[in-house]
C-alpha positions in Angstrom: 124.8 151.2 -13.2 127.6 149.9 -11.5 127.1 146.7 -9.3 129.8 144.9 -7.5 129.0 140.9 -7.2 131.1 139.7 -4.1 129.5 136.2 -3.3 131.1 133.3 -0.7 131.2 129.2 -2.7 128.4 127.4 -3.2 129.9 124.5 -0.6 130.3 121.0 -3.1 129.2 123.0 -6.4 130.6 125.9 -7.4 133.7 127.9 -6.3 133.3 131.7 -5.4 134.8 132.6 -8.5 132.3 130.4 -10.5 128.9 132.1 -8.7 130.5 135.1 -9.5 130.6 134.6 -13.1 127.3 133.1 -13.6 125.9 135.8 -11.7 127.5 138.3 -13.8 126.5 136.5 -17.3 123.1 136.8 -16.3 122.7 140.2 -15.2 124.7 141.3 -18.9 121.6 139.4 -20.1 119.3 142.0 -19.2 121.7 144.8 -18.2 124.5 145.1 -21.0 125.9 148.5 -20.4 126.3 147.4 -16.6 129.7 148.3 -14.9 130.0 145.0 -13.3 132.9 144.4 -11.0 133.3 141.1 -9.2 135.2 140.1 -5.9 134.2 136.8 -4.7 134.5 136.7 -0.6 135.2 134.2 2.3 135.4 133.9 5.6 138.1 132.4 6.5 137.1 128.5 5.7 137.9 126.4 2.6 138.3 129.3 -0.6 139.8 131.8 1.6 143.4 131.0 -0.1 141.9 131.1 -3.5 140.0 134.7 -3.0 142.6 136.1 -1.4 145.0 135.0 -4.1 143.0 135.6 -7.6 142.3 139.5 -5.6 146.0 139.9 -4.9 147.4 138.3 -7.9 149.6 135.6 -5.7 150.9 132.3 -6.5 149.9 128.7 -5.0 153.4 127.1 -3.5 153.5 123.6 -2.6 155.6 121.8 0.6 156.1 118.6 2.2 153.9 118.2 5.0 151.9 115.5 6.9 148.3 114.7 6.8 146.0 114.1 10.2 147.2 111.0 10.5 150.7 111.0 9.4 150.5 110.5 6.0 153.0 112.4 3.5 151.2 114.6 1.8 152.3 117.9 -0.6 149.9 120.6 0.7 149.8 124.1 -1.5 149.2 127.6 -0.2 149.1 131.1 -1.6 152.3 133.2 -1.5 151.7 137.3 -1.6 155.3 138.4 -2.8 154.2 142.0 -2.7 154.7 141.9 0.8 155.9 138.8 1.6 153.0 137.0 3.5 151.1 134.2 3.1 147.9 132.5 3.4 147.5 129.1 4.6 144.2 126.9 4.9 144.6 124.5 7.7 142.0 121.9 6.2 145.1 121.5 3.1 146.7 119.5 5.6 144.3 119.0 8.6 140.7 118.6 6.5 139.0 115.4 4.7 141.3 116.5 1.5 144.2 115.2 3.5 143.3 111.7 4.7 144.2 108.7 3.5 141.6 106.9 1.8 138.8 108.9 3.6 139.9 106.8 7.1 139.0 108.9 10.1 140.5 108.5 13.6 139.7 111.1 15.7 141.5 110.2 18.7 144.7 110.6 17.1 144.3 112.6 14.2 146.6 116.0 14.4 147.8 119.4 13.1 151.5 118.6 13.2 150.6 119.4 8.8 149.4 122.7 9.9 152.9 124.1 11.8 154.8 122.3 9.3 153.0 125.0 6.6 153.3 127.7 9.0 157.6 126.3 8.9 157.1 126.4 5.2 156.1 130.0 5.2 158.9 131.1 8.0 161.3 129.4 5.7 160.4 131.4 2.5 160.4 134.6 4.1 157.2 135.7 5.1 156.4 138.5 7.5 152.9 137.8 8.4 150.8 134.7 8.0 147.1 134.1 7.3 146.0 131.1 8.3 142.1 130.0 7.5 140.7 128.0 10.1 138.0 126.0 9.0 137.3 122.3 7.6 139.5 120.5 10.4 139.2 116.4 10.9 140.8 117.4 14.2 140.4 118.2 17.4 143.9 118.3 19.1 143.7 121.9 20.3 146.9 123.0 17.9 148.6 120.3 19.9 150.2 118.6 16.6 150.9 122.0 15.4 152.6 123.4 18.4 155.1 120.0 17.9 156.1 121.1 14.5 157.1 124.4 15.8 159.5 122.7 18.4 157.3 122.6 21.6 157.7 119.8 23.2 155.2 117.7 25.4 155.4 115.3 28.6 153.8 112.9 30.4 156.1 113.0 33.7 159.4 111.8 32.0 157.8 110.7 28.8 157.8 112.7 25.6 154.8 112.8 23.4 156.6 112.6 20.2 153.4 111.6 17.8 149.6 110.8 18.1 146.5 112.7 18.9 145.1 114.4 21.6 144.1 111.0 23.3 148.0 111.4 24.0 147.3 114.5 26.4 145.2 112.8 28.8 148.1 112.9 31.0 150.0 115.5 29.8 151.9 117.5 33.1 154.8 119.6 31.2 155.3 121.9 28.1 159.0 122.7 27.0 159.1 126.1 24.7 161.4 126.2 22.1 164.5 128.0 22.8 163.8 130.8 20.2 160.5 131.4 21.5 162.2 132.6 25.2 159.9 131.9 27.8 156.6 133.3 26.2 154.2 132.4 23.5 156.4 132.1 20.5 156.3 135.0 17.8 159.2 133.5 16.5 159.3 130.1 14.9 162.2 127.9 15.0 162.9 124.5 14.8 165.1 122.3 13.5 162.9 122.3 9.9 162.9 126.1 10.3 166.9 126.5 11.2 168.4 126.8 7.6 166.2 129.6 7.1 169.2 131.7 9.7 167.6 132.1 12.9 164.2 133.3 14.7 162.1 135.5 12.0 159.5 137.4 13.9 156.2 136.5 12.1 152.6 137.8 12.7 150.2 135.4 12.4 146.2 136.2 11.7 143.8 133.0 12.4 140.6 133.7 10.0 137.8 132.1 11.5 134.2 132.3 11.0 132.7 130.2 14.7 132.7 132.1 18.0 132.9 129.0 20.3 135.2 128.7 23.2 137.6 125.5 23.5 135.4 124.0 26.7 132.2 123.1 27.3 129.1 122.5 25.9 129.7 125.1 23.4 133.3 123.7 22.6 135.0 122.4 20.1 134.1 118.8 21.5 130.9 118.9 21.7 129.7 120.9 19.1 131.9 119.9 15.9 133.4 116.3 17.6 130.1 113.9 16.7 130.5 115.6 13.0 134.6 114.5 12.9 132.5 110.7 13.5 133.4 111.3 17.8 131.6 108.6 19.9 129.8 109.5 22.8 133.7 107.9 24.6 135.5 109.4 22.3 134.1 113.1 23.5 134.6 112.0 26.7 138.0 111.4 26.3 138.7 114.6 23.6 137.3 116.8 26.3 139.6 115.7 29.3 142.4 115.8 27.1 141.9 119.6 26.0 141.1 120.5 29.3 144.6 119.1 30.3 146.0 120.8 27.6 144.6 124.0 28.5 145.1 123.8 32.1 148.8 123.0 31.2 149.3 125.5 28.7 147.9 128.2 31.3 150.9 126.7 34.0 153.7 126.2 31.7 153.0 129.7 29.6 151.6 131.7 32.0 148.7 132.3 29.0 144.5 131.2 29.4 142.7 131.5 26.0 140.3 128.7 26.3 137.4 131.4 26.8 138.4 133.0 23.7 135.4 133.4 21.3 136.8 130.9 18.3 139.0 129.5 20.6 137.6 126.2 19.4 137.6 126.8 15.9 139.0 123.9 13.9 139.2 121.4 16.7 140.7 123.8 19.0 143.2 125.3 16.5 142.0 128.4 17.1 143.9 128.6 21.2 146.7 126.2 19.6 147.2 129.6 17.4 146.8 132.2 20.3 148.9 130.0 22.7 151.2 128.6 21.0 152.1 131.8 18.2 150.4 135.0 20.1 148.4 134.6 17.1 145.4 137.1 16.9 141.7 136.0 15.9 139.9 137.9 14.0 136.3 137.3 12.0 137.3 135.3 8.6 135.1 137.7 7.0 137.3 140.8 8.3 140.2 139.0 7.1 139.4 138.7 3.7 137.4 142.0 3.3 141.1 143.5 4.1 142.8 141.6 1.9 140.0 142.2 -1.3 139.9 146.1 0.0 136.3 144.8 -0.4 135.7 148.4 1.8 136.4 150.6 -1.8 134.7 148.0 -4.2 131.5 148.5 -2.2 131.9 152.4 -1.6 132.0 152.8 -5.3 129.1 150.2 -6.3 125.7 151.3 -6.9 124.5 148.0 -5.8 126.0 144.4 -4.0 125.2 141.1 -5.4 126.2 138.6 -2.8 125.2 134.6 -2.0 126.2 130.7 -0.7 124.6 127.5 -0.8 122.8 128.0 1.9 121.0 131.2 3.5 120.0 130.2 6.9 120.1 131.8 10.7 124.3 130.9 10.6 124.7 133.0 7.9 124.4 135.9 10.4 126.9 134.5 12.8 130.1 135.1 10.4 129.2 133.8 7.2 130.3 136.2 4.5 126.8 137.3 2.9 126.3 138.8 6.4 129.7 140.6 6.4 128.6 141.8 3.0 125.5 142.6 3.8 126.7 144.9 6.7 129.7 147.0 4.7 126.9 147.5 2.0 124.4 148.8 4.3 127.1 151.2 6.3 128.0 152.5 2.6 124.2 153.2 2.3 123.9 150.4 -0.9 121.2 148.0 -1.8 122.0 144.6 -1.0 120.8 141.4 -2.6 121.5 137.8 -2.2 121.7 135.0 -4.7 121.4 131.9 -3.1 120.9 127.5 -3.5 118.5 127.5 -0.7 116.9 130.4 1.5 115.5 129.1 5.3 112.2 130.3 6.1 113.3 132.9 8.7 112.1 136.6 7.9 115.2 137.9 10.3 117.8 136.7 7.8 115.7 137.6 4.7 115.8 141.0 6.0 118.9 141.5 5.9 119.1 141.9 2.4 117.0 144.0 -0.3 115.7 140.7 -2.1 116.8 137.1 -2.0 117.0 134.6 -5.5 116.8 131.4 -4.4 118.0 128.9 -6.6 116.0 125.7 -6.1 116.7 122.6 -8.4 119.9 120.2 -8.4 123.7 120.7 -8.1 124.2 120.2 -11.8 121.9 122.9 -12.7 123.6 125.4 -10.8 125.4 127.5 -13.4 122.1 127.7 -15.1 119.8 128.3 -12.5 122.3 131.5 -11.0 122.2 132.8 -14.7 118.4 132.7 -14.5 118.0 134.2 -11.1 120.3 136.5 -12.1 118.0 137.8 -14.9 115.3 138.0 -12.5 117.3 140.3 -10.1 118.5 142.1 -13.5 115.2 142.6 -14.4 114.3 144.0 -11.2 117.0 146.4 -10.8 116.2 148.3 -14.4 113.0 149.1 -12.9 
């Protein structure tokens, strides 16, 4: 029997790589002839860098960068020297990881961290760029980001030259950095990026794994700000400012993305990306399926193993069981999840052949996955 166990993290217990293991040990338990293959999965949140890199046999890289607030930090990404891309989180210099002492300010916390990565990258060569986009303390809109790259911001004949989003509220001009012509820029340069010798034309590809829209009720404001610690004020004022920022990004670069399903992913990273580096969005999932050629490890399984922390109706908007799920039922293979905690909705139950819910405590989770493991095992011989 050969069975392919591709699971996501279980979030604050056990990387991808670890469920993945466990799972495996258990099934050898009960199956020990088993052709077990495993490719742990993402979509396009924290782990992304680390499945794409243990699949594709990179190599973590550090750089100097800034944290949300301005802080030096040294923030590490995977390098694919095969052919010559990378893959960048944006939480490793725009998530809790990077703050100082845990101190959150939401009104002027940035990505200026995340385009001096995306520098990092240009400067070492890279053709294409993944970035995951997911985990964000921010909500600047890729404002901070779009400054490291050389844009340039004012407020009638003042330059924003640091700060947060509250900076935007008056926002009424955007200069493009001279390598990036008079368009979006596929081409990063600035003066970080210059030694490098000129423009280098870079694709980038934003993982993402929300469907929400910059604006609105539905935006990144409303729906992630209060968890970023956002006072009722504080939304007030986040939403004006990205609306300014949109509404000034569509003037200045002749571009609108703020209707863009994931647009607001990460804060609003998600149109910082599209506006800012005609960078294309694309289901985090679908990313990191590519990168795994998950597509030929499920077409030759006789059955998928998959799981999280948590299976619950989200899991079907994105989450990576889900995308598992789905390539194992176009390949015509059973599907089952191992999971922490199962909701009580028959809908998402369905979409898999069985579901092992852990139950218990975090510190029991190796154990526990080994034991529902068995069980599946058990279940499979018959």
């Amino acid at each position: 029997m050969r069975i392919l166990i591709a699971p996501d993290k279980f979030k604050g217990s056990l990387s991808a790589q670890q469920v993945a293991e466990n799972i495996a040990l258990g099934i050898r338990d009960v199956i020990p002839d088993a052709q077990i293959e495993i490719a742990p999965v993402a979509d396009g949140g924290e782990g992304t860098a680390e499945v794409i890199c243990k699949a594709r046999g990179g190599e973590w890289v550090t750089c100097h960068a800034h944290g949300p607030l301005g802080n030096p930090i040294e923030a590490r990404y995977v390098w694919l020297s095969e052919n010559a891309s990378a893959v960048i989180e944006m939480s490793e210099a725009a998530g809790l990881r990077a703050l100082k002492d845990g101190v959150r300010d939401v009104l002027r916390a940035n990505t200026f961290g995340v385009g001096e990565m995306l520098l990092d990258g240009a400067k070492r060569g890279a053709r294409e760029i993944i970035v995951g986009v997911g985990g964000s303390v921010t909500n600047d809109g890729g404002f901070g980001m779009a400054r490291a790259l050389g844009f340039r911001f004012f407020t009638g004949k003042r330059e924003i030259e640091n700060g947060g989003p509250a900076e935007l509220i008056g926002l009424a001009r955007i200069k493009v950095p001279l390598a990036a012509g008079v368009s979006p820029a596929t081409s990063l340069k600035s003066e970080s990026a210059s030694t490098s010798g000129g423009p280098l034309q870079i694709r980038i590809a934003a993982a993402c794994d929300v469907k929400n829209p910059l604006l609105g009720q539905n935006g990144a404001t409303r729906t992630f700000g209060p968890q970023k610690g956002a006072t009722p004020d504080e939304l007030e004022i986040l939403e004006r400012a990205l609306t300014r920022l949109a509404d000034t990004v569509t003037r200045e670069l002749g571009c609108d993305f703020r209707n863009n399903p994931g647009a607001g992913a990460a804060g609003g990273l998600g149109f910082g990306l599209m506006s800012f580096c005609s960078g294309e969005l694309r289901p985090g999932f679908d990313v990191v399926a590519d990168a795994v050629e998950l597509h030929e490890k499920i077409r030759s399984a006789d059955v998928v193993i998959t799981g999280e922390g948590k299976l619950d109706p989200q899991t079907l908007e994105g989450k990576a069981p889900a995308g598992v799920a789905r390539l194992a039922r176009k390949f015509g293979k059973r599907v089952f999840a191992v999971v922490g905690r199962a909701a009580p909705d028959q809908h998402v139950r369905d979409t898999f052949d069985g579901v092992y819910e852990l139950g218990g405590s975090i510190p029991q989770a190796r154990e526990l996955l080994r034991e529902r493991a068995r069980e599946l095992g058990a279940a499979l011989k018959h």
